[in-house]
DRENDO-613425 format. One record per residue (C-alpha): x, y, z negated; residue in one letter; residue number from 1. Coordinates in nm, 2 decimals, m for minus. Example, Ala and Ser with C-alpha at 12.3 -4.5 7.8 and 13.67 -1.06 7.14 Angstrom:
<recs>
<u 1.23 v m0.45 w m0.78 code A pos 1>
<u 1.37 v m0.11 w m0.71 code S pos 2>
</recs>
This chain:
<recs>
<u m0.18 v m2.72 w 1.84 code X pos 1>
<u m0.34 v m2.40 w 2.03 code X pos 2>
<u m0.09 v m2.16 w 2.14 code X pos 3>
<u 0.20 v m2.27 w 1.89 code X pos 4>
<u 0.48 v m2.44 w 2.14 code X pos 5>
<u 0.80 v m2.35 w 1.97 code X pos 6>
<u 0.80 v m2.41 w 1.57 code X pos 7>
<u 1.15 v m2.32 w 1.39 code X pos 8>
<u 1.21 v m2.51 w 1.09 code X pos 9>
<u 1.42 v m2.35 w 0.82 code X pos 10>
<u 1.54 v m2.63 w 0.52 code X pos 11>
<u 1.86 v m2.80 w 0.48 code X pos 12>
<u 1.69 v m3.15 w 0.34 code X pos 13>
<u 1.79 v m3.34 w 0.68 code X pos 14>
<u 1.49 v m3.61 w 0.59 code X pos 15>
<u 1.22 v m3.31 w 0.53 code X pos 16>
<u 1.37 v m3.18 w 0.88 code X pos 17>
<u 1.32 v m3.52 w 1.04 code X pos 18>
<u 0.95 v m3.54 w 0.90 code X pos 19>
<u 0.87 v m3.22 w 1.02 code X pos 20>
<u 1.01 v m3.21 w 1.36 code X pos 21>
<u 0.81 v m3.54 w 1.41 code X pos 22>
<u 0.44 v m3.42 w 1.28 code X pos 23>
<u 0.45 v m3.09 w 1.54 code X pos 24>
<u 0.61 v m3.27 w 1.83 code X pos 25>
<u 0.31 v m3.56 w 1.81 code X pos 26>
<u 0.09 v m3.28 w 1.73 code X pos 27>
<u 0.16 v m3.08 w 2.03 code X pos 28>
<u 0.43 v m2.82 w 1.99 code X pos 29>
<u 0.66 v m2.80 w 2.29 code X pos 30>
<u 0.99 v m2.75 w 2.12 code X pos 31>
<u 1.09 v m2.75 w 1.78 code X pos 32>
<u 1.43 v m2.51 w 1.65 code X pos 33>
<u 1.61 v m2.66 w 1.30 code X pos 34>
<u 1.84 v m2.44 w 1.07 code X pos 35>
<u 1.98 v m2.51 w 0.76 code X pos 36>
<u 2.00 v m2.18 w 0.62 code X pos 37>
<u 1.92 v m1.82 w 0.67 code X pos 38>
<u 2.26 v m1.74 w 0.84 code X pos 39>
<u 2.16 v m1.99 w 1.12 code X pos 40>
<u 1.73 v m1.91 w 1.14 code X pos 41>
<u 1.83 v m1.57 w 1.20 code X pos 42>
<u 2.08 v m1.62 w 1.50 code X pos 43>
<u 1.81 v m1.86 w 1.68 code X pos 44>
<u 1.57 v m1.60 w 1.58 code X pos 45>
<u 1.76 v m1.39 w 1.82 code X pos 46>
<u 1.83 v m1.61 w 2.09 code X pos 47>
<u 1.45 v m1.73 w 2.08 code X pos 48>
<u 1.25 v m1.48 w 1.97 code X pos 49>
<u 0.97 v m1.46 w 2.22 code X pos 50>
<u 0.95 v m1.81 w 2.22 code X pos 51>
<u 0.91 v m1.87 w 1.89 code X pos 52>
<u 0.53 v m1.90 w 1.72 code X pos 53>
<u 0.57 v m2.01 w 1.35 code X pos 54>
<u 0.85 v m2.01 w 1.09 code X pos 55>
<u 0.84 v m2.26 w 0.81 code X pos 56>
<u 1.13 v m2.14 w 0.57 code X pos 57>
<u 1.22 v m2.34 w 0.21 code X pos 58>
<u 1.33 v m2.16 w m0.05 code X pos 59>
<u 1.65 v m2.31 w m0.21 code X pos 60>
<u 1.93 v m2.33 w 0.08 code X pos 61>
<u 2.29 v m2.30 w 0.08 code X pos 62>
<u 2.47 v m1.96 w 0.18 code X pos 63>
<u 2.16 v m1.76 w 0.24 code X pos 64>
<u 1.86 v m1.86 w 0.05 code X pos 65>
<u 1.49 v m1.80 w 0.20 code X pos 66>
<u 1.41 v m1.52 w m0.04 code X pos 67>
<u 1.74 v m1.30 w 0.15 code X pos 68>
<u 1.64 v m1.49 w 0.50 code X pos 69>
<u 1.32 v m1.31 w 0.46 code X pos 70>
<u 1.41 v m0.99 w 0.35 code X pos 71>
<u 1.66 v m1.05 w 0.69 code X pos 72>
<u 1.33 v m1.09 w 0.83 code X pos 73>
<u 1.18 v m0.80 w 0.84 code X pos 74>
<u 1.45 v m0.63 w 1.02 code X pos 75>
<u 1.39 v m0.86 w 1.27 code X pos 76>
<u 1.14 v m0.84 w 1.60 code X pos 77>
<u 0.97 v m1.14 w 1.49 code X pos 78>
<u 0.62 v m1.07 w 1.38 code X pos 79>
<u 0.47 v m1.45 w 1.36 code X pos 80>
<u 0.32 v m1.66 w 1.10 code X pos 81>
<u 0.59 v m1.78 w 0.84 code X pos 82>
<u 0.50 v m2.01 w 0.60 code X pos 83>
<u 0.73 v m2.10 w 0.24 code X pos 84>
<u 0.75 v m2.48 w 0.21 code X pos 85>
<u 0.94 v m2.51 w m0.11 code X pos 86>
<u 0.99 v m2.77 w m0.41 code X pos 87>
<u 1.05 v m2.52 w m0.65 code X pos 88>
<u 0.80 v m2.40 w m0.92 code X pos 89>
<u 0.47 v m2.24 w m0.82 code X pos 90>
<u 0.52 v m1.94 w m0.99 code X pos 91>
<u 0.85 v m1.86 w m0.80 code X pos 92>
<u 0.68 v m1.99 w m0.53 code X pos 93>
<u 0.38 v m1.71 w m0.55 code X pos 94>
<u 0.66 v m1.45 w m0.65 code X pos 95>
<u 0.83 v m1.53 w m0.28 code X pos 96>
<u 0.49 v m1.49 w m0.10 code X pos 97>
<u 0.44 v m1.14 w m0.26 code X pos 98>
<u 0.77 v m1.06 w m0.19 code X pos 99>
<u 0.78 v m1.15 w 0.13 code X pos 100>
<u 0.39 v m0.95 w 0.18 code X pos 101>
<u 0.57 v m0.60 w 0.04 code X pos 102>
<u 0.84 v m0.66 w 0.31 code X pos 103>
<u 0.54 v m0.67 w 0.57 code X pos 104>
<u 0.58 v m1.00 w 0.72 code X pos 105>
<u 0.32 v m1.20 w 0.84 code X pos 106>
<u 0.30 v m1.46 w 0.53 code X pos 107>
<u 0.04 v m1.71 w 0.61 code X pos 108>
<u 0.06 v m1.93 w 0.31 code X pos 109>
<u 0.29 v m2.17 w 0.11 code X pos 110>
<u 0.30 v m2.59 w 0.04 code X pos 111>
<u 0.44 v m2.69 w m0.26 code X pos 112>
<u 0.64 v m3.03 w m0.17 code X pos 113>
<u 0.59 v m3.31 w m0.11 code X pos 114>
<u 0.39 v m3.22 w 0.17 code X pos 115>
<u 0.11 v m3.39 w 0.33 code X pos 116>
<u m0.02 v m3.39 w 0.63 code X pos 117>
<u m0.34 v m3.25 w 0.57 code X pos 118>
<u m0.18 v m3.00 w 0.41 code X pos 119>
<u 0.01 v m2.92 w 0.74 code X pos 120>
<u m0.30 v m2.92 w 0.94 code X pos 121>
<u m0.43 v m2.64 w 0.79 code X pos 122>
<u m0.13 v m2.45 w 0.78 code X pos 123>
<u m0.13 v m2.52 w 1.15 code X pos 124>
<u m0.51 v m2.35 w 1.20 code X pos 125>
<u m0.43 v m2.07 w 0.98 code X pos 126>
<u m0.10 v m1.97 w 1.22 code X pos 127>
<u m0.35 v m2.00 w 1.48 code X pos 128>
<u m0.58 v m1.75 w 1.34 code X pos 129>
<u m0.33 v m1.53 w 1.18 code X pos 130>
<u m0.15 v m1.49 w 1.52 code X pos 131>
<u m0.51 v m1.34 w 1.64 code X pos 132>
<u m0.50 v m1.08 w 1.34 code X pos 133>
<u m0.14 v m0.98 w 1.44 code X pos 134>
<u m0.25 v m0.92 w 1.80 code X pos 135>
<u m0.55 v m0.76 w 1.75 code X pos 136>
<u m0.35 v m0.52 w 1.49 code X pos 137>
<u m0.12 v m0.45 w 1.76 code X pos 138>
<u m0.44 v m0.34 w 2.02 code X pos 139>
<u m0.46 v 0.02 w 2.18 code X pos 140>
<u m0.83 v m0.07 w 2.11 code X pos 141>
<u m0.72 v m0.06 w 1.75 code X pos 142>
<u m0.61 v 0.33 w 1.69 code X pos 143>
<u m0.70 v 0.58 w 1.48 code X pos 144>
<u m0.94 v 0.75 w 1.69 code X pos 145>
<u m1.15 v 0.43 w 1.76 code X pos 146>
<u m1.16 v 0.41 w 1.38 code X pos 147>
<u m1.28 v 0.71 w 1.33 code X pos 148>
<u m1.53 v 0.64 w 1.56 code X pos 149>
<u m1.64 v 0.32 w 1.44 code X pos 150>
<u m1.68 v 0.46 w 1.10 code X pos 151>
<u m1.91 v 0.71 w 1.23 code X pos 152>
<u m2.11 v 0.48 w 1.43 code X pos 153>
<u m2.13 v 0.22 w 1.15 code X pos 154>
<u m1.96 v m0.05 w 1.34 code X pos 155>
<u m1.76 v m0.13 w 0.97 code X pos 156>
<u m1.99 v m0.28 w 0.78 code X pos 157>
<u m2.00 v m0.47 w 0.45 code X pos 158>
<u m1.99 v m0.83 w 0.42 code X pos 159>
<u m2.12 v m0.99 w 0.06 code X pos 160>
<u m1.95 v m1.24 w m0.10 code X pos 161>
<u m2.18 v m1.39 w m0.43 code X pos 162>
<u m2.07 v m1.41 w m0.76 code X pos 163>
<u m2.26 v m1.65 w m0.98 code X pos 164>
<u m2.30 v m1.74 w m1.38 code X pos 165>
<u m2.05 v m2.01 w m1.49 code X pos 166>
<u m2.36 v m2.11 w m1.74 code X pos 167>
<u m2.66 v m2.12 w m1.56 code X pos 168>
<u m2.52 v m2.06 w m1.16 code X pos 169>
<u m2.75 v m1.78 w m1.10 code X pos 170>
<u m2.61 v m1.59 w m0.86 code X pos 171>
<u m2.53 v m1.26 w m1.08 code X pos 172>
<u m2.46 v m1.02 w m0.79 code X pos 173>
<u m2.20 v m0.95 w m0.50 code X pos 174>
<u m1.94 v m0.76 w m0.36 code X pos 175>
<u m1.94 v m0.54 w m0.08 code X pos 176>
<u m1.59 v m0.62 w 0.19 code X pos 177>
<u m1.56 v m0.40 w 0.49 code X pos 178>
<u m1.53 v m0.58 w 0.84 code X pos 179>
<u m1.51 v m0.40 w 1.15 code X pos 180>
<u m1.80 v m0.56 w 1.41 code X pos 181>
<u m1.60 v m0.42 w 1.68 code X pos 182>
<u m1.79 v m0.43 w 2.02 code X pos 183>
<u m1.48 v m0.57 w 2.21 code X pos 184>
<u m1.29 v m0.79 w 1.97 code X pos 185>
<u m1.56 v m0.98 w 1.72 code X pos 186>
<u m1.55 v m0.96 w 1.35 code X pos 187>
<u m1.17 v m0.79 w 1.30 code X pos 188>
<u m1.08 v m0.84 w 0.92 code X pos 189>
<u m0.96 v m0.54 w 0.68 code X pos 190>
<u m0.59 v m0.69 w 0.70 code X pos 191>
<u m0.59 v m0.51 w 1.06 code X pos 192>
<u m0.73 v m0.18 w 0.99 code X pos 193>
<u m0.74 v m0.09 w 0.60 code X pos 194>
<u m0.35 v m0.02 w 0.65 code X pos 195>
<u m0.48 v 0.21 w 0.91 code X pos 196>
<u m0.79 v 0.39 w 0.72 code X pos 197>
<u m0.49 v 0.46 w 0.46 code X pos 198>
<u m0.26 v 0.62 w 0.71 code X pos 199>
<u m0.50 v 0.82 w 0.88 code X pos 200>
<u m0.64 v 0.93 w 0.51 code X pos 201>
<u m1.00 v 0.79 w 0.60 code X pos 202>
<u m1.08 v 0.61 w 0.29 code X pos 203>
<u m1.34 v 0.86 w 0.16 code X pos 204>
<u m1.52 v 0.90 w 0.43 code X pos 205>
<u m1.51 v 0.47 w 0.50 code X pos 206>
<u m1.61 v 0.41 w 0.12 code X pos 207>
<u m1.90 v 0.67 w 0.17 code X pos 208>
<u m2.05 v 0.47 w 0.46 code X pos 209>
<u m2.00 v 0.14 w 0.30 code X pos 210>
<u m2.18 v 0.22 w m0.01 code X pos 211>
<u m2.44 v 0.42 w 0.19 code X pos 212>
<u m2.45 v 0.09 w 0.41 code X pos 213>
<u m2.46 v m0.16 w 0.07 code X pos 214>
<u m2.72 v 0.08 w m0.09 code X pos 215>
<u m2.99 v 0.06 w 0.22 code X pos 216>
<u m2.92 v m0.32 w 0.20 code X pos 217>
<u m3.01 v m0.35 w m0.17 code X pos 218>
<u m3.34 v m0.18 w m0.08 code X pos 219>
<u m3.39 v m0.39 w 0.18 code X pos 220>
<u m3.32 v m0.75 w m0.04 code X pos 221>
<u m3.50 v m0.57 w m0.31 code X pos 222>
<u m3.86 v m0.57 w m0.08 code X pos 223>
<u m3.79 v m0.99 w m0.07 code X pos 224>
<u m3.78 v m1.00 w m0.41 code X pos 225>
<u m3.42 v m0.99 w m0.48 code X pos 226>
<u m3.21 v m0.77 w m0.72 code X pos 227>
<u m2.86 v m0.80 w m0.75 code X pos 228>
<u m2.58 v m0.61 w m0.85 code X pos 229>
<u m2.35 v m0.49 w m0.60 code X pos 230>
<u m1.97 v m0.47 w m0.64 code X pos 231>
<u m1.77 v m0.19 w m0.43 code X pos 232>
<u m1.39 v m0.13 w m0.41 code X pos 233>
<u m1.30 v 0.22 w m0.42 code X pos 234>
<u m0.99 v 0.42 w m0.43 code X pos 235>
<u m0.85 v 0.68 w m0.71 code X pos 236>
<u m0.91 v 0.98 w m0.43 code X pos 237>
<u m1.30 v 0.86 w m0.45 code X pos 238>
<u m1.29 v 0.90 w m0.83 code X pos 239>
<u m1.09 v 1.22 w m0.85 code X pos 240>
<u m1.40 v 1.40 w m0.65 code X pos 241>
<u m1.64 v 1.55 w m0.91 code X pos 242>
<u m1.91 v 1.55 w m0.70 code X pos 243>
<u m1.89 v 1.22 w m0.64 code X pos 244>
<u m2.19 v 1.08 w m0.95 code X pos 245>
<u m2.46 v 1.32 w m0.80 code X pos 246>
<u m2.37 v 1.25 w m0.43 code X pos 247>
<u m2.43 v 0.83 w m0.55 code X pos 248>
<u m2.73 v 0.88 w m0.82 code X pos 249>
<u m2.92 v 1.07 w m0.51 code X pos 250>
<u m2.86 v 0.78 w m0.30 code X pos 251>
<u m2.95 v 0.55 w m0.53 code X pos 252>
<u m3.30 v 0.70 w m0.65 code X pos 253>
<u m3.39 v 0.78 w m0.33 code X pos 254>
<u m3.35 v 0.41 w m0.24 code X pos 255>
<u m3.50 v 0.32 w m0.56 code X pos 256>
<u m3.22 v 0.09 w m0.67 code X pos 257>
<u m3.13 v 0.08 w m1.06 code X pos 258>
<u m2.85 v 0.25 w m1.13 code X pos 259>
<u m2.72 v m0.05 w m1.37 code X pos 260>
<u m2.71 v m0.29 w m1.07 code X pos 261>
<u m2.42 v m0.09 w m0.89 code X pos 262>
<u m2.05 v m0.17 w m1.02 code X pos 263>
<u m1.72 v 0.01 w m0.93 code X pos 264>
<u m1.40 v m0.15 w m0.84 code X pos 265>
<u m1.08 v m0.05 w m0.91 code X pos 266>
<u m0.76 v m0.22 w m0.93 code X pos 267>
<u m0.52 v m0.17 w m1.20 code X pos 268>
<u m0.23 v m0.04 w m0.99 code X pos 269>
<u m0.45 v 0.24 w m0.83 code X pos 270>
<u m0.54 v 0.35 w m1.15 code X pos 271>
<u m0.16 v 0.38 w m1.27 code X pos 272>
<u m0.19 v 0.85 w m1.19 code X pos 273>
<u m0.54 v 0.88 w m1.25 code X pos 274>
<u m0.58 v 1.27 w m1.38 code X pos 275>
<u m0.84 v 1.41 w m1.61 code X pos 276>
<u m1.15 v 1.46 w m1.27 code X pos 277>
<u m1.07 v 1.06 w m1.27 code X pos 278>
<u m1.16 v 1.01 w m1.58 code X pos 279>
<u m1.47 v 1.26 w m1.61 code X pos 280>
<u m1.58 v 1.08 w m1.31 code X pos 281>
<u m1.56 v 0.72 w m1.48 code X pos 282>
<u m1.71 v 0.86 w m1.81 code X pos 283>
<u m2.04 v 1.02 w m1.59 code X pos 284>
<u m2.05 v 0.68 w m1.44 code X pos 285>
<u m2.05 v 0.51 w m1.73 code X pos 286>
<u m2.31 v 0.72 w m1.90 code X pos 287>
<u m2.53 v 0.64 w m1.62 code X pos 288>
<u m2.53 v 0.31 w m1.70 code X pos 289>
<u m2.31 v 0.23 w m1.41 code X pos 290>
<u m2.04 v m0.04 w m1.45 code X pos 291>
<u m1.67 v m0.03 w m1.37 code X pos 292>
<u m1.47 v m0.31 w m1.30 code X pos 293>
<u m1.07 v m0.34 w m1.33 code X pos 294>
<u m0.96 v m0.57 w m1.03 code X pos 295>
<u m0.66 v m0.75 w m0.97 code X pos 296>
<u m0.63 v m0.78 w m1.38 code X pos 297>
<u m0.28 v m0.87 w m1.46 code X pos 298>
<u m0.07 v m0.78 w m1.12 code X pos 299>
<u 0.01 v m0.40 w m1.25 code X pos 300>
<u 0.22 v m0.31 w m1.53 code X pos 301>
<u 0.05 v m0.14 w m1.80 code X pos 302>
<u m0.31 v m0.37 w m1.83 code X pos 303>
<u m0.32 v m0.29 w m2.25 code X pos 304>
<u m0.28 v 0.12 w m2.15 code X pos 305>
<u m0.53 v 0.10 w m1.84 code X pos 306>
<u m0.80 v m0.07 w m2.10 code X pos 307>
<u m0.75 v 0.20 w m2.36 code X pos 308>
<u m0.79 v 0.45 w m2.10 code X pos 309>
<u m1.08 v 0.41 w m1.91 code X pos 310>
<u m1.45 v 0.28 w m1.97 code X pos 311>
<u m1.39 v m0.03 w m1.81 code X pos 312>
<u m1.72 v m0.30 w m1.87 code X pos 313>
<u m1.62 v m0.59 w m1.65 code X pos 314>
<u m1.26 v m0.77 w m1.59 code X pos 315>
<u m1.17 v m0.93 w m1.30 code X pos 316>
<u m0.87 v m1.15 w m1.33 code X pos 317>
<u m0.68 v m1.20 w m1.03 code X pos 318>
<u m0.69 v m1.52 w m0.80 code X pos 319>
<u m0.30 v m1.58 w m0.85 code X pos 320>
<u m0.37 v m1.65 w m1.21 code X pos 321>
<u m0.67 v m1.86 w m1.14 code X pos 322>
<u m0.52 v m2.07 w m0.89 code X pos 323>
<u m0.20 v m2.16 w m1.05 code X pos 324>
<u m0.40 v m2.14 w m1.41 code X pos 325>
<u m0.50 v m2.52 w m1.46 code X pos 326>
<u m0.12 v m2.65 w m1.36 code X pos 327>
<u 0.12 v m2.32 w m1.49 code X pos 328>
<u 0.22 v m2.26 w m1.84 code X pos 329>
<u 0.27 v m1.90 w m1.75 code X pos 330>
<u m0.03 v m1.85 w m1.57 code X pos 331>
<u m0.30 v m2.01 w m1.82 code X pos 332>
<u m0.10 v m1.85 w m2.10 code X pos 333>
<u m0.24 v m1.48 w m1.89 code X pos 334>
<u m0.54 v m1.64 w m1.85 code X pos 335>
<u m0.62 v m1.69 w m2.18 code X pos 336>
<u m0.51 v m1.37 w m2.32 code X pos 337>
<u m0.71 v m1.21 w m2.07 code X pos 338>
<u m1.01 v m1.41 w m2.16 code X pos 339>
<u m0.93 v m1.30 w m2.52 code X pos 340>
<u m0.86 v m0.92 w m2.46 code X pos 341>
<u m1.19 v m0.89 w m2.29 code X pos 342>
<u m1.38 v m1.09 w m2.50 code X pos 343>
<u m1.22 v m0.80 w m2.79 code X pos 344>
<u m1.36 v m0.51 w m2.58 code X pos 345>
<u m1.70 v m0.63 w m2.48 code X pos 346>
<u m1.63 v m0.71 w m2.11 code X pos 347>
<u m1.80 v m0.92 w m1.84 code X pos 348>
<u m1.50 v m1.15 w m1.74 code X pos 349>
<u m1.46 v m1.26 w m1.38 code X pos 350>
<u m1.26 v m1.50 w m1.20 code X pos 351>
<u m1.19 v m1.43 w m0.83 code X pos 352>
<u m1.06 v m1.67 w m0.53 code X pos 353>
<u m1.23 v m1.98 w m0.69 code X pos 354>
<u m1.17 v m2.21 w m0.39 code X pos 355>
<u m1.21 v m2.56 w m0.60 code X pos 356>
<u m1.38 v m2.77 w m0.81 code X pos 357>
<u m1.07 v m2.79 w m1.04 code X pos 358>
<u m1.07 v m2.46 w m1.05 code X pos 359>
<u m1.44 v m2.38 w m1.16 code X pos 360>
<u m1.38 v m2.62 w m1.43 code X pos 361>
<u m1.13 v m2.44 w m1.54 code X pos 362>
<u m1.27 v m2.13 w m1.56 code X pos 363>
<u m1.58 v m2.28 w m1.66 code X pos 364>
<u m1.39 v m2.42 w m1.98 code X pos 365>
<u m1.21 v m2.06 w m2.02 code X pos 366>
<u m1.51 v m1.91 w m2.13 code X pos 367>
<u m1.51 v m1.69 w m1.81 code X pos 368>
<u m1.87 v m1.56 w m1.72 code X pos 369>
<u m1.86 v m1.54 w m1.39 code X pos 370>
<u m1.68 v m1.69 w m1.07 code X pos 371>
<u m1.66 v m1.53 w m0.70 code X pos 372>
<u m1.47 v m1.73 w m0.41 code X pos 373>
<u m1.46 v m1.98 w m0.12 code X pos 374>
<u m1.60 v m2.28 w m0.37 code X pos 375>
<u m1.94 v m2.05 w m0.36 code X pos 376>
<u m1.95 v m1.88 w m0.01 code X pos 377>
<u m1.75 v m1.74 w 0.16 code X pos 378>
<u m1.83 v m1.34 w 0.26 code X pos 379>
<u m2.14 v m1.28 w 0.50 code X pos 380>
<u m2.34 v m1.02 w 0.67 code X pos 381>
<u m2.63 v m0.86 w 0.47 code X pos 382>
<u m2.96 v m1.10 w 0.63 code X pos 383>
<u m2.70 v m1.39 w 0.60 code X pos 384>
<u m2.71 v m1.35 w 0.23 code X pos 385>
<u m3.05 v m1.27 w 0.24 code X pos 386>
<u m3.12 v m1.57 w 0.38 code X pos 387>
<u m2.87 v m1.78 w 0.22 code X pos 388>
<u m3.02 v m1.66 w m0.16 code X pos 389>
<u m3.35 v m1.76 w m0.06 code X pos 390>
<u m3.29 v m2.07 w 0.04 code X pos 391>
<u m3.12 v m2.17 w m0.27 code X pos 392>
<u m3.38 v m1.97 w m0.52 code X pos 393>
<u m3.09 v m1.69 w m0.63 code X pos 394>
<u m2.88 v m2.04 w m0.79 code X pos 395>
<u m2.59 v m2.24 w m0.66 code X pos 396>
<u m2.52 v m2.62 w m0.64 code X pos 397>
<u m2.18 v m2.66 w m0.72 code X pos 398>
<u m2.19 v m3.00 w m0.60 code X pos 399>
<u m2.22 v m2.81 w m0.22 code X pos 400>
<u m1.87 v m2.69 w m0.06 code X pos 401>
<u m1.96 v m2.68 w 0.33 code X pos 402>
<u m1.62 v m2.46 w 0.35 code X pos 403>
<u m1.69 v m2.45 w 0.76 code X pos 404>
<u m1.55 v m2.09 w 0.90 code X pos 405>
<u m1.44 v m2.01 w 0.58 code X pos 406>
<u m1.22 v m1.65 w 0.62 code X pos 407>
<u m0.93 v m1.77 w 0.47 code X pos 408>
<u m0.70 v m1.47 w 0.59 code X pos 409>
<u m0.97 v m1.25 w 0.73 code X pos 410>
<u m0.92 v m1.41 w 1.06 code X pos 411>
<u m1.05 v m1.19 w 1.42 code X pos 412>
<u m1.41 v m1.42 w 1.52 code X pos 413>
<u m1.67 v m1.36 w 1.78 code X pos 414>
<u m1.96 v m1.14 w 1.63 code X pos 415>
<u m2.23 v m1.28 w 1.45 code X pos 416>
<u m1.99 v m1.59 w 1.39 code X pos 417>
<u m1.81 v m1.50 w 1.06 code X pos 418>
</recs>
């Protein structure tokens, strides 16, 4: 157990405490603090706070319940990985790790009891990489001026992650995820510096070199005899710029790419203030045969108006849906009316953060087209898919799930080694 001695435990089941001090003591951890409520987590909080590595915090406790302990939390100086270990239902479960994610805390995950201990193993190795994230976040190599520069020297650079054909698993295209190839730290994940392209208003000039970057390697794939569609995320300030369709159909005929094998991200919460140069933007796109996709379908609050609004060709229905889809009323219930809406208007439907074989088959038996996640490959540098399509003829065995290095949370690795 890698640089996790002290482990604080926050449940009032005295037999889940028991079981739980005993698993990290034989699996390393040097000391292990018990509370059985908030009131009592936060005061050893305080008296151990440097000490402490990793919070595991239920969710149902007497006098302060882990839902208040957490927004306690992030008053707190404890920045470390906590973990929800809970009995209660999945979907209040996933409401607490979003909850606790606005509040900025360092959620690395939840278990649904009864526990197991494989289950704890790799909530172990995620705290372990997480912790790297946090600390590379917190780097004086990680500033806003070294981000500039790295932009400008194209040290963030997109990683493709495949998306494949529920019907015939031919891989149908990718999508484009920045990582940072920093020269001193590895491969840092956007969870470190996105926050920071944000704050220091450097998204348009990030998306820019990204899809100049995913462009140049489409052309380069293209000479090996392989055209696929490329997926990238961008931001309502990208759309709102009217000169944005000429600046990308240049780039895309002078690279000789089809225009039909680019599509646009953007999530459903980004959209919610889009203005009328948003939605000539969208329209030009459209008419040039471009697609646009509506990520994260179902997490905003106004999916029916966002689909009569814009010229949306593809729907992407969120991963929270998808996991919790083939055991949760509520979330196969959105599930299927999403399949439904977008079978209405035309849409290519996507599921993202496929990570099982359960889940495929569920998707699979949803009707959904298409299926991006971990249970196909995990995100990888431009040759690596190159090589990695080649190898497999453009289709995917679903019966292979080597998961080794999978970027679960984005996790800080040695260059070249993501």
């Amino acid at each position: 157990m890698q640089n996790i001695h002290t482990i604080l435990l926050v449940d009032d089941d005295p037999v889940q405490l028991a079981i739980l001090e005993t698993y990290f003591l034989t699996s390393g951890a040097k000391k292990v603090l018990k509370a059985i409520n908030g009131h009592s987590a936060l005061a050893l909080i305080s008296e151990f706070n440097k000490e402490i590595k990793l919070i595991l915090c239920d969710l149902k406790m007497p006098e302060m319940d882990g839902i208040e302990f957490m927004r306690h939390l992030k008053g707190s100086s404890y920045d470390g990985p906590i973990a929800i270990l809970s009995s209660a239902d999945r979907f209040l479960i996933e409401s607490a790790e979003k909850l606790a994610t606005i509040h900025g805390l360092n959620i690395i995950g939840t278990i649904k009891k009864p526990m197991s201990k494989d289950k704890l193993d790799n909530l172990v190795a995620l705290a372990s990489m997480k912790r790297k994230v946090y600390s590379t976040a917190n780097s004086p190599l990680v500033d806003g001026d070294f981000l500039k520069e790295a932009i400008k020297n194209g040290q963030i650079i997109p990683y493709y992650q495949p998306k494949t054909e529920t019907r015939t698993l031919q891989v149908a295209g990718v999508e484009a995820l920045a990582r940072w190839v920093h020269p001193d730290l590895g491969v840092i994940g956007p969870g470190v510096f996105m926050p920071l392209v944000e704050q220091k208003g450097l998204m348009k000039e990030l998306t820019h070199s990204i899809l100049i970057s995913a462009i140049n390697d489409a052309k380069t794939w293209k000479s090996h005899g392989i055209n696929t569609k490329i997926s990238v995320n961008v931001t309502s300030d990208i759309l709102e710029d009217l000169e944005f369709p000429d600046f990308l159909l240049a780039r895309l005929q002078s690279a000789d790419i089809n225009r039909s094998h680019m599509i646009f991200e953007v999530t459903e919460v980004g959209m919610l203030d889009a203005n009328a140069s948003t939605m000539e933007v969208l329209a030009r796109l459209r008419i040039k045969d471009i697609d646009i996709s509506i990520d994260d379908f179902g997490t905003g609050f106004s999916n029916i108006e966002q689909l009569k609004k814009f010229p949306y060709s593809e729907l992407k229905i969120d991963q929270s849906f998808i996991s919790a889809g083939p055991h949760d009323t509520f979330a196969n219930a959105s599930v299927r009316a999403s399949v439904t809406l977008g079978r209405e208007l035309n849409m290519r439907l996507v599921a993202e953060g496929v990570e099982t074989r359960e889940q495929w088959d569920y998707v699979a038996d949803q009707g959904i087209d298409q299926v991006q996640g971990f249970f196909i490959a995990k995100p990888m540098p431009a040759e690596r898919f190159q090589s990695w399509y080649i190898e497999r003829n453009g289709l995917v065995d679903i019966g292979e799930r080597d998961l080794s290095g999978v970027e679960l949370y984005a996790p800080m690795t040695k260059q070249g080694a993501g």
